[in-house]
TORMARVEX-10654 format. One line per 4 residues: their letters; for each residue x, y, z of N, C-alpha, C. Coordinates in pm, 1 decimal, padded with zeros to 6 digits. Layout:
a	X Y Z X Y Z X Y Z | ...
This chain:
xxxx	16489.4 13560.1 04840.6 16624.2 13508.3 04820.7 16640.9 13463.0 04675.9 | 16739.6 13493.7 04640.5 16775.7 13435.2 04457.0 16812.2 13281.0 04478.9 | 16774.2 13257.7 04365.6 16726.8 13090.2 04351.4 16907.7 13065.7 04318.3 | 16956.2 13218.8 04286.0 17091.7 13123.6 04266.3 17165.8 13131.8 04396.3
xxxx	17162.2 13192.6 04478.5 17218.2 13188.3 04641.0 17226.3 13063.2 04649.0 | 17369.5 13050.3 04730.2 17405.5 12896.9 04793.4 17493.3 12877.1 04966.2 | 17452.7 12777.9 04998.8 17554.8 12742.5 05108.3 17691.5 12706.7 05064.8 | 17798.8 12754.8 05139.3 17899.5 12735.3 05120.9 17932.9 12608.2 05179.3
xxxx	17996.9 12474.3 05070.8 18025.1 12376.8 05161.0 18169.2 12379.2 05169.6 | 18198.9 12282.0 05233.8 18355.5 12186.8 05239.9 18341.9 12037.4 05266.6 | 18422.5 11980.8 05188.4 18441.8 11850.8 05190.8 18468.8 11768.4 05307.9 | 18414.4 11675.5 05318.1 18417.3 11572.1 05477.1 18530.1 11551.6 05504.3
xxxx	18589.5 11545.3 05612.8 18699.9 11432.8 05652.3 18752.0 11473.2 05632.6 | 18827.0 11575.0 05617.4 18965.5 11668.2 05578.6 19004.7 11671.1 05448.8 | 18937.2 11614.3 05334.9 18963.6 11578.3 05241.9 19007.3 11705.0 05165.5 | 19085.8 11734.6 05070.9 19149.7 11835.1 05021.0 19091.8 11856.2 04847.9
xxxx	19072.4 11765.9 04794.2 18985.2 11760.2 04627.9 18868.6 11627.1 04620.7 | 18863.7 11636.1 04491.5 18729.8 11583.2 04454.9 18779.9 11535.9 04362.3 | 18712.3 11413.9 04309.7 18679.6 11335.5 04148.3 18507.4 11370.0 04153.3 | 18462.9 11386.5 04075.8 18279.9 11390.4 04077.8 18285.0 11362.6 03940.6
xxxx	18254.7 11237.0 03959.1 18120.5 11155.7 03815.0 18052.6 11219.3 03771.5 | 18075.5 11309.6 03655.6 17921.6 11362.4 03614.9 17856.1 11312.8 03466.1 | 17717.6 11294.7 03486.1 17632.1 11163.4 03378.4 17597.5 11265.2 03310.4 | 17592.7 11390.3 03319.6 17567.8 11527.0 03194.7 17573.6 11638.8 03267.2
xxxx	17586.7 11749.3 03130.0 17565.4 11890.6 03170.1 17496.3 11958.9 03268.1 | 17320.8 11914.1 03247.2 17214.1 11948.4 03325.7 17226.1 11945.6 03452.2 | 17275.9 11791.2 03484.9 17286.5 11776.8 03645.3 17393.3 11827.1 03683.6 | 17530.5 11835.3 03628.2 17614.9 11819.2 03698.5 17613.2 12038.0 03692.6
xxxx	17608.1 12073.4 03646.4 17582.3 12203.6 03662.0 17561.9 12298.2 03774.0 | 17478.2 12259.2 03882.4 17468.5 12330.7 03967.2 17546.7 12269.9 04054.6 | 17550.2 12129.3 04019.9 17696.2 12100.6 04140.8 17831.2 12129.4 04129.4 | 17867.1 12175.0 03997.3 17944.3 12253.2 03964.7 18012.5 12366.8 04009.4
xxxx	17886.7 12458.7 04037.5 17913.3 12585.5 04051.2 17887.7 12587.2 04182.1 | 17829.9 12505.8 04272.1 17852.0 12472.9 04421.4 18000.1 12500.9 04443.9 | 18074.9 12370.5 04419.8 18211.5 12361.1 04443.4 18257.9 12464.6 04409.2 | 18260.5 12550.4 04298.3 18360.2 12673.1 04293.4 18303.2 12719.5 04390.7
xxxx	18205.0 12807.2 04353.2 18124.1 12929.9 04465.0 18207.6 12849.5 04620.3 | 18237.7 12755.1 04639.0 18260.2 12667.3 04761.1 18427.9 12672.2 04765.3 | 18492.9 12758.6 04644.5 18640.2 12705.1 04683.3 18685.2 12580.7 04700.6 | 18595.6 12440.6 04663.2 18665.0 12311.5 04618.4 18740.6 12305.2 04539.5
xxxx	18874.1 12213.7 04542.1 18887.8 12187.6 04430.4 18879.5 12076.7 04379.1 | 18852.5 11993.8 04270.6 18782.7 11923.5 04200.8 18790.3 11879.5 04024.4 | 18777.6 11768.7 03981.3 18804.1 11731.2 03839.9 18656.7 11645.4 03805.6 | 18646.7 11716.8 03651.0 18496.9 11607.9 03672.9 18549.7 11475.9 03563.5
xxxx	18487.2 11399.0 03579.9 18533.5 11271.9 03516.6 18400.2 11201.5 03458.6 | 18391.2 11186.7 03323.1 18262.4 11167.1 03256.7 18312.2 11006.9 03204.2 | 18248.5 10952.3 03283.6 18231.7 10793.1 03255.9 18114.1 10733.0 03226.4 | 18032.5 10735.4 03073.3 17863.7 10631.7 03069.0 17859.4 10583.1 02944.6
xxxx	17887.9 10496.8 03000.4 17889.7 10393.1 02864.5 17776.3 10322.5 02843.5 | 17708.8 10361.5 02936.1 17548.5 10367.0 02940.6 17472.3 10404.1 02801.0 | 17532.4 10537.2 02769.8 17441.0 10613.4 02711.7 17465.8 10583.3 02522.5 | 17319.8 10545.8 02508.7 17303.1 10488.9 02330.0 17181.3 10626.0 02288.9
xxxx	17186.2 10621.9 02188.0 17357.7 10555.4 02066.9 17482.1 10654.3 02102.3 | 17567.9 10635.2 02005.2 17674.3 10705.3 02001.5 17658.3 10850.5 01956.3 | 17541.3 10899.1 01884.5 17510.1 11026.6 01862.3 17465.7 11105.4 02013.5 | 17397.0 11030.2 02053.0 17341.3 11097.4 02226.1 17470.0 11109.8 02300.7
xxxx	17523.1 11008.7 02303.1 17704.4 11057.1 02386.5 17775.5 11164.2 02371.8 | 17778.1 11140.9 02220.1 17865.7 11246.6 02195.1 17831.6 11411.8 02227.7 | 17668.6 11447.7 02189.7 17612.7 11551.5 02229.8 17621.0 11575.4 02398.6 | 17596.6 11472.2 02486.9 17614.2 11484.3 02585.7 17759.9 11535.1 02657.7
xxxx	17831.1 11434.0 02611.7 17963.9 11477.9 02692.9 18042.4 11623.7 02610.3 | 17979.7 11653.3 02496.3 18089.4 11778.8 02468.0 17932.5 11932.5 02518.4 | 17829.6 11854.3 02557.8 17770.3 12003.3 02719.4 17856.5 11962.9 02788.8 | 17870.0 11887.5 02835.4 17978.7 11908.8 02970.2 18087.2 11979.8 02982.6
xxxx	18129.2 11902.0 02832.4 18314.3 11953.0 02829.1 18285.0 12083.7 02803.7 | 18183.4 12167.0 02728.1 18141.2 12320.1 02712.1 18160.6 12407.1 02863.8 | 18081.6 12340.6 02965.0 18059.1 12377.8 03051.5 18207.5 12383.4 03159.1 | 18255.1 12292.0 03169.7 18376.7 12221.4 03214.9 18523.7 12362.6 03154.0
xxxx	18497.3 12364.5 03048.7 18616.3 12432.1 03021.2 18608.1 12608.2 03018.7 | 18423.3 12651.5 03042.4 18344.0 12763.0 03062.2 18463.2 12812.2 03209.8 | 18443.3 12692.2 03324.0 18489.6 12709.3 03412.5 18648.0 12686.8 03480.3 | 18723.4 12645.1 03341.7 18872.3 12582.9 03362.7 18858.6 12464.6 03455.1
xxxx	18783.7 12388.6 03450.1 18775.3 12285.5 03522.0 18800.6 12172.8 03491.1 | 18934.0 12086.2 03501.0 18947.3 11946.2 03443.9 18860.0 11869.7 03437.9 | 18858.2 11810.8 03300.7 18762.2 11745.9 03245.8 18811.3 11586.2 03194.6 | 18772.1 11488.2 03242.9 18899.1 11380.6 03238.9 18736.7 11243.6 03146.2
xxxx	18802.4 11249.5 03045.6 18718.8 11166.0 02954.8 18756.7 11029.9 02917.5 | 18670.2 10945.3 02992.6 18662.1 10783.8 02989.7 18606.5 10734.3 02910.3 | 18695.7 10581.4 02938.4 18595.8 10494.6 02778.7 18507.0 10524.0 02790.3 | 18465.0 10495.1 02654.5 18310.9 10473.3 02570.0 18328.7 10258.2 02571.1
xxxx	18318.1 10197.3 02660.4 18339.9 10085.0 02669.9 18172.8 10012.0 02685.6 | 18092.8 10044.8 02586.8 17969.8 09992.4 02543.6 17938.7 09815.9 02560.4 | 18049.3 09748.7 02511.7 18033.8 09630.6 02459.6 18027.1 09567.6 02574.5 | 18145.1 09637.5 02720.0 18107.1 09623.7 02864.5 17992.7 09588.0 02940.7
xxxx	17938.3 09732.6 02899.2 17794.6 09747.0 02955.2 17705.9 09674.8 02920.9 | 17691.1 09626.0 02781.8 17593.8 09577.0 02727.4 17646.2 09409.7 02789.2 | 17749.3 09363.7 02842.2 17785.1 09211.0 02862.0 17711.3 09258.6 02986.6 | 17688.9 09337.0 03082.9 17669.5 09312.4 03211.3 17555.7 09322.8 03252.6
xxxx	17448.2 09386.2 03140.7 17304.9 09410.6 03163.1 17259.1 09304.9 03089.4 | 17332.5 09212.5 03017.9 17256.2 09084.5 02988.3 17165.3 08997.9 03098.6 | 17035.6 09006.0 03052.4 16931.4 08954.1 03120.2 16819.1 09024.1 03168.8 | 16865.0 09175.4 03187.0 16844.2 09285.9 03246.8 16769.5 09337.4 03176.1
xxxx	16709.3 09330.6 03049.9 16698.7 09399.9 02930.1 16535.2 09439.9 02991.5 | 16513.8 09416.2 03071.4 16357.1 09408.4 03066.5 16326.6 09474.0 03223.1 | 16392.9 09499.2 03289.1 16418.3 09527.9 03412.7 16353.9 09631.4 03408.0 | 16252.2 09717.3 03514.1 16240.0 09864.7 03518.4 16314.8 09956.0 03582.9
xxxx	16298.1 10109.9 03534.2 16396.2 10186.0 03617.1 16374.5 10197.3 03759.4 | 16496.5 10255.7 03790.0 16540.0 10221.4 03933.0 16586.1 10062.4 04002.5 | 16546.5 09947.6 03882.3 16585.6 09848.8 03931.7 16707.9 09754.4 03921.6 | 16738.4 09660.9 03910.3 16859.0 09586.0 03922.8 16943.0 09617.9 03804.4
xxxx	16890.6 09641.9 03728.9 16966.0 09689.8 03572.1 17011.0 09835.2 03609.2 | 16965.4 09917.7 03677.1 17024.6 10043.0 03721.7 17117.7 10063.7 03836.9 | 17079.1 09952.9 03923.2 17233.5 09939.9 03999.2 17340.4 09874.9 03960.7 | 17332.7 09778.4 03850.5 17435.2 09758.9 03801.8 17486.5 09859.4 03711.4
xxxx	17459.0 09981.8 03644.2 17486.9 10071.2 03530.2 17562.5 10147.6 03682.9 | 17528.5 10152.4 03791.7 17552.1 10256.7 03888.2 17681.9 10211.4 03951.0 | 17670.2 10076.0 03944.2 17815.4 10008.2 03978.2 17925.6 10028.7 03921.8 | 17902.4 09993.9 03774.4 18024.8 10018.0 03672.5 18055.1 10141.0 03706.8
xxxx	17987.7 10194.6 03671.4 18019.2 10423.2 03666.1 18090.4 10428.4 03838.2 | 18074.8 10383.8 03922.8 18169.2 10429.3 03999.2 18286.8 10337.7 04051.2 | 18270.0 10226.0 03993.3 18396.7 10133.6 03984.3 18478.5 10191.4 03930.5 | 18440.5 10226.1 03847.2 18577.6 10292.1 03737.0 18569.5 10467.6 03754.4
xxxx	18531.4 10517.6 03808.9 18554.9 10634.5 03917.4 18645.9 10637.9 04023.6 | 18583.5 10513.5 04089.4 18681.0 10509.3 04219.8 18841.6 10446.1 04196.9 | 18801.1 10372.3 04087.0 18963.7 10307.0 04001.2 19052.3 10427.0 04003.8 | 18977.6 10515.8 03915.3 19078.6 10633.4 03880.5 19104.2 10696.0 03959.8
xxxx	19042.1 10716.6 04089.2 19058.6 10834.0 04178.9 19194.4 10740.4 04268.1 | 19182.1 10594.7 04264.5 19298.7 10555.4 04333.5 19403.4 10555.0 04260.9 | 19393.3 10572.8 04139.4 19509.0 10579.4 04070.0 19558.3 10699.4 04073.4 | 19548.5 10811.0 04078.0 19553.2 10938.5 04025.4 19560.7 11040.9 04123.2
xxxx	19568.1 10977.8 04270.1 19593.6 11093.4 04397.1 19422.9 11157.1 04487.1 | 19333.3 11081.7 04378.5 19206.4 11178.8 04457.6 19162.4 11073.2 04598.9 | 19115.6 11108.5 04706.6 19073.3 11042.7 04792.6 18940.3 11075.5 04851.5 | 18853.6 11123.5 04777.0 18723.4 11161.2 04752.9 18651.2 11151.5 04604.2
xxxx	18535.5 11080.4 04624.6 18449.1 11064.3 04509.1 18343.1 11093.6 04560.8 | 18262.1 11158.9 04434.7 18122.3 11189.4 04435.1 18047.9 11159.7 04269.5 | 17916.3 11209.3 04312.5 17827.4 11199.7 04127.1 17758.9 11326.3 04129.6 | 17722.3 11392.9 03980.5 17595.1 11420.2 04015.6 17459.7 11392.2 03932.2
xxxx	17489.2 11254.0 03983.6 17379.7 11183.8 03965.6 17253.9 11175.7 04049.4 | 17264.0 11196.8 04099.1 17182.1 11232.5 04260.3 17100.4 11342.7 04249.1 | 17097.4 11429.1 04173.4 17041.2 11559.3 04187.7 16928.9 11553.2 04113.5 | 16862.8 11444.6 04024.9 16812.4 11422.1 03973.7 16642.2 11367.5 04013.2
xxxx	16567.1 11413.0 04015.5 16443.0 11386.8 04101.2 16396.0 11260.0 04054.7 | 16430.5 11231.2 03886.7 16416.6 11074.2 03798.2 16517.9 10963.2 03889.1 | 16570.2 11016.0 04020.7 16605.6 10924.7 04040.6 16652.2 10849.1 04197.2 | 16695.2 10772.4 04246.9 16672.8 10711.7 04334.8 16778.8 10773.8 04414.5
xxxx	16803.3 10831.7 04513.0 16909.5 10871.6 04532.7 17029.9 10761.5 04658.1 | 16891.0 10696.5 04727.2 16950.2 10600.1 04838.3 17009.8 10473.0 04697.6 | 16962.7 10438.9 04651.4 17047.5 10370.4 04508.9 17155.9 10372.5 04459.1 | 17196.9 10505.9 04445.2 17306.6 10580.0 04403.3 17404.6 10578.6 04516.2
xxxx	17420.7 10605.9 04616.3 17478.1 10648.5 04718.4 17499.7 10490.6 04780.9 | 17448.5 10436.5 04776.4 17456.5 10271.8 04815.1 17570.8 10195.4 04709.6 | 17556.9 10250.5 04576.2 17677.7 10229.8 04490.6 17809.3 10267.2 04483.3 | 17788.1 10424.6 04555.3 17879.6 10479.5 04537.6 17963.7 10443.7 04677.5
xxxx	17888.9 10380.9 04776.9 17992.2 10374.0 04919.6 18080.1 10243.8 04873.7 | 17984.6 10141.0 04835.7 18036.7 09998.8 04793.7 18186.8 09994.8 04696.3 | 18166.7 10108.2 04607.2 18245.3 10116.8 04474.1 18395.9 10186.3 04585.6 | 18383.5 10292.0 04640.3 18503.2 10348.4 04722.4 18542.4 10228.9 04858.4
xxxx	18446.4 10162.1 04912.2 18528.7 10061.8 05007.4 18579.2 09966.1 04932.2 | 18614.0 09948.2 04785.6 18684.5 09877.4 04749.9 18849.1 09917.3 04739.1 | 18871.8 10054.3 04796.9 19014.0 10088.1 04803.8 19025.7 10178.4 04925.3 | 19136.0 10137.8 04983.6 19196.7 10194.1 05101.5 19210.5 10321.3 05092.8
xxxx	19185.7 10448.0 05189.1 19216.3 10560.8 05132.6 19119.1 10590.3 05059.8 | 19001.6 10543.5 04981.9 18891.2 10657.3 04863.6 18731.3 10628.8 04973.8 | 18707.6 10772.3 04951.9 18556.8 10797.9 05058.6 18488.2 10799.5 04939.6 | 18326.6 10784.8 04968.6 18214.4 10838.5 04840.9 18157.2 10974.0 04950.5
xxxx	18079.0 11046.6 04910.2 18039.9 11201.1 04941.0 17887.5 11209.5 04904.1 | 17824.7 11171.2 05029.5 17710.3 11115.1 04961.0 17651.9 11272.6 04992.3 | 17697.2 11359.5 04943.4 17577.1 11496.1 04996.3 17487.3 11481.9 04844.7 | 17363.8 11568.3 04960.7 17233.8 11565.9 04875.8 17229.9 11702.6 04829.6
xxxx	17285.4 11688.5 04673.7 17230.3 11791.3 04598.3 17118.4 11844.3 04555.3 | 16960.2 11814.3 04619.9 16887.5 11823.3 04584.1 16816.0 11934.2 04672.2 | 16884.8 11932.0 04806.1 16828.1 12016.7 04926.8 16853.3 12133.9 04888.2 | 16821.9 12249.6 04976.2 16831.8 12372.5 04974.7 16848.7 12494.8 04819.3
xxxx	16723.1 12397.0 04741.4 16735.5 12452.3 04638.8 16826.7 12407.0 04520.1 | 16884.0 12297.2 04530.4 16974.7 12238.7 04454.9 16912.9 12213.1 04310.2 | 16803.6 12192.9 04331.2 16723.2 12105.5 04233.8 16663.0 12201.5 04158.3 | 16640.7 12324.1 04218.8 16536.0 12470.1 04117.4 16703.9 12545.0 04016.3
xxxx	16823.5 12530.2 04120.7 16925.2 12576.9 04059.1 16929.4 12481.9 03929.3 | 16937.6 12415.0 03929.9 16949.2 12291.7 03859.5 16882.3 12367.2 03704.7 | 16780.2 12353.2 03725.9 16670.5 12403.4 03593.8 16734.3 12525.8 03532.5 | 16738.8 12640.7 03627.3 16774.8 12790.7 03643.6 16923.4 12791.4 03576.8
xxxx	16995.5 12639.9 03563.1 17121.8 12715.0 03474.2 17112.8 12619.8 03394.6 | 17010.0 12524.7 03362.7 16997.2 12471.2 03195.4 16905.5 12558.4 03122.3 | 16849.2 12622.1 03179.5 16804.7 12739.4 03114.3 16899.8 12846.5 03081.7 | 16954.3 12862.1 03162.1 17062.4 13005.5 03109.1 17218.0 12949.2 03045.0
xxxx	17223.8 12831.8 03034.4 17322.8 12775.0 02936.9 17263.0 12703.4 02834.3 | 17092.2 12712.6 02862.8 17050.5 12647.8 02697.6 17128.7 12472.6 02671.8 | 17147.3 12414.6 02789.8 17181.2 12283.7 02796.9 17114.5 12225.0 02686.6 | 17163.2 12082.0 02664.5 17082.9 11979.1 02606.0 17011.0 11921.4 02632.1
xxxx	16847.0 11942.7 02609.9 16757.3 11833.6 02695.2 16679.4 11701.2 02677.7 | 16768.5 11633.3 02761.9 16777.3 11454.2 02702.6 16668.3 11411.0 02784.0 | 16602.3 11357.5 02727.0 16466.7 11314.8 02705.6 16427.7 11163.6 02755.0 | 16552.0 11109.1 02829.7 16543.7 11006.2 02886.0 16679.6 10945.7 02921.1
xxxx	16682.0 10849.1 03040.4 16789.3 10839.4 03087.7 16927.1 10810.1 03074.7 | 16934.7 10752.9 02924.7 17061.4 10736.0 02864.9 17063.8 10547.2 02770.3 | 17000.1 10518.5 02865.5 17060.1 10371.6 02756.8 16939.3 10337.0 02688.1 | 16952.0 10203.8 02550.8 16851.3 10155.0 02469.8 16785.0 10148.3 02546.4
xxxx	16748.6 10078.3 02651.0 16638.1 09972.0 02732.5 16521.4 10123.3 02778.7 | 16609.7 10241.4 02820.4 16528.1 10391.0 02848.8 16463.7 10409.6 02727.6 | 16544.5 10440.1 02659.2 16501.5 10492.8 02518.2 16374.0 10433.5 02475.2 | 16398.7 10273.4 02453.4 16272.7 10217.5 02425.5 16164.4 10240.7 02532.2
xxxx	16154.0 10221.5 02633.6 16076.4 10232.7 02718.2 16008.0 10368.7 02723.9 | 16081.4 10475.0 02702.2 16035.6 10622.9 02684.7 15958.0 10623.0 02591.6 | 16025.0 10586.7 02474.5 15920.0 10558.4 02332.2 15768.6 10495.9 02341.0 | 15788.6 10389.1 02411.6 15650.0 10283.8 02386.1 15567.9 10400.3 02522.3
xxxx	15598.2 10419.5 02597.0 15553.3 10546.0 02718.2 15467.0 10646.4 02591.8 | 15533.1 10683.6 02544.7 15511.8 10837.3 02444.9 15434.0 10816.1 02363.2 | 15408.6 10710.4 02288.1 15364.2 10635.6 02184.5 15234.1 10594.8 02222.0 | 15203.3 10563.4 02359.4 15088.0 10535.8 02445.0 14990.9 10630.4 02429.0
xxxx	15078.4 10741.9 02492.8 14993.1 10828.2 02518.5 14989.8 10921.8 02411.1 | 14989.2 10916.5 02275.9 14963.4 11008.6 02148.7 15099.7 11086.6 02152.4 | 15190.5 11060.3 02173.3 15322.0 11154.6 02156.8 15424.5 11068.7 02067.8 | 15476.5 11212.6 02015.4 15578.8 11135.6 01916.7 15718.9 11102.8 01982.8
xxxx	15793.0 10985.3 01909.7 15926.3 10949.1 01944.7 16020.2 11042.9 01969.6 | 16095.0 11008.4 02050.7 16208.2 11092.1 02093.5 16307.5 11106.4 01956.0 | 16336.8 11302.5 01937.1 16436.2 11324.0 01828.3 16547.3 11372.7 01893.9 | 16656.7 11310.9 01913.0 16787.7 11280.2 01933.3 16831.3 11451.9 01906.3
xxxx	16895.4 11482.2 01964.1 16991.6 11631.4 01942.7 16902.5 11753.3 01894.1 | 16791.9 11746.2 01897.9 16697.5 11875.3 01887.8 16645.4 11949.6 02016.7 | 16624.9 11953.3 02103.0 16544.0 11993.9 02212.8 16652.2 12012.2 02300.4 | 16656.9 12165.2 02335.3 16708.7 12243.1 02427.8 16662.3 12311.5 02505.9
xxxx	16688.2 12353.3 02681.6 16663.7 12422.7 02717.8 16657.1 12560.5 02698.7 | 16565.0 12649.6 02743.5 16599.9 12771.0 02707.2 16498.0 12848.0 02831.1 | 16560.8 13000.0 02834.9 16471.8 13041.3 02948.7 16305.2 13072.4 02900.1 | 16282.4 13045.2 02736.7 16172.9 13093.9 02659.2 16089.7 12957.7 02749.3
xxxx	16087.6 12858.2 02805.9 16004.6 12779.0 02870.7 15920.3 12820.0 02968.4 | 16013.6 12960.2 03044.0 15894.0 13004.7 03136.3 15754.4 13053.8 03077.8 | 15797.9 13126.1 02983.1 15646.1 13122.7 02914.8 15526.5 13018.2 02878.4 | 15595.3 12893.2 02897.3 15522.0 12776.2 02872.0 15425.5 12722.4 03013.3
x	15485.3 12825.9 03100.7 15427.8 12772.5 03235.5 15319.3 12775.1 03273.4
């Protein structure tokens, strides 16, 4: 079977579109091309104010918007509201991943997801944040129900993009779109932590906007 074969889904609950959070290119990619191949319809909405510095953002969200407009797919671009993030992870600074400092980064991102989707007609939210093996997925999905029962009318969509191959697709089209490959999860507190990680073990610091996927990796295998 080709790794790019998929199940055809449809959305829960009668629901008719989508808002989907997406935190980058890489991930949100094969969930991407789910929903078309799936006849959803759908807007992606790039909200991370997470992600430092402002050079890593910017590289990040214009893969997306590359990808996003590859497919005519609304692409709806949110603050860069840093000064936010950084008031709300005060204390946090030291926290490890997956922990309290990451459910709060997981909070904001779909607070202001689910804001917009009540503003704006959508009555379904999703991420694809989830697809991500770096990451917790009962975490995510615990944020994302909390963030939509704060408005009447908005569901979260907790499907697991990771099943039935979600996760090999995943690789298989940052390779064949030559994505950007970010080297850690998005904010200072990662960054540093990746660094002193790398630094440990005889590796050099992370260089910002150099390192791309490409299918020349299979050879590395």
């Amino acid at each position: 079977m080709s790794k790019l074969e998929r199940q055809k889904l449809s959305l829960p609950s009668g629901h008719d579109k989508l808002l989907l959070h997406s935190c980058c290119a890489p991930c949100s990619g094969e969930v991407m091309e789910t929903l078309i191949e799936s006849g959803i319809d759908y807007s992606i909405f790039f909200y991370n104010p997470n992600i430092h510095p402002v050079k890593e953002y910017l590289i990040r969200k214009e893969e997306n918007i590359r990808f996003a407009e590859k497919h005519n797919i609304e692409f709806i671009d949110a603050d860069y509201d840093t000064d936010n993030w950084f008031a709300r992870a005060k204390g946090m600074e030291n926290e490890p991943e997956k922990g309290i400092r990451c459910t709060m980064c997981f909070d904001m991102r779909f607070e202001r997801t689910a804001l917009y989707a009540s503003e704006h007609g959508f009555s379904l939210i999703s991420s694809s944040l989830g697809i991500s093996r770096w990451k917790n997925m009962q975490q995510i999905n615990d944020c994302g129900h909390r963030a939509a029962a704060h408005y009447d009318g908005i569901d979260y969509w907790d499907y697991n993009w990771r099943k039935s191959g979600g996760a090999v697709r995943m690789l298989e089209i940052s390779k064949k779109e030559e994505f950007y490959q970010q080297e850690y999860c998005g904010c200072v507190y990662s960054l540093r932590d990746t660094n002193r990680w790398r630094m440990k073990n005889g590796r050099d610091r992370i260089q910002l906007g150099v390192k791309f996927y490409s299918n020349a990796m299979d050879d590395q295998d």
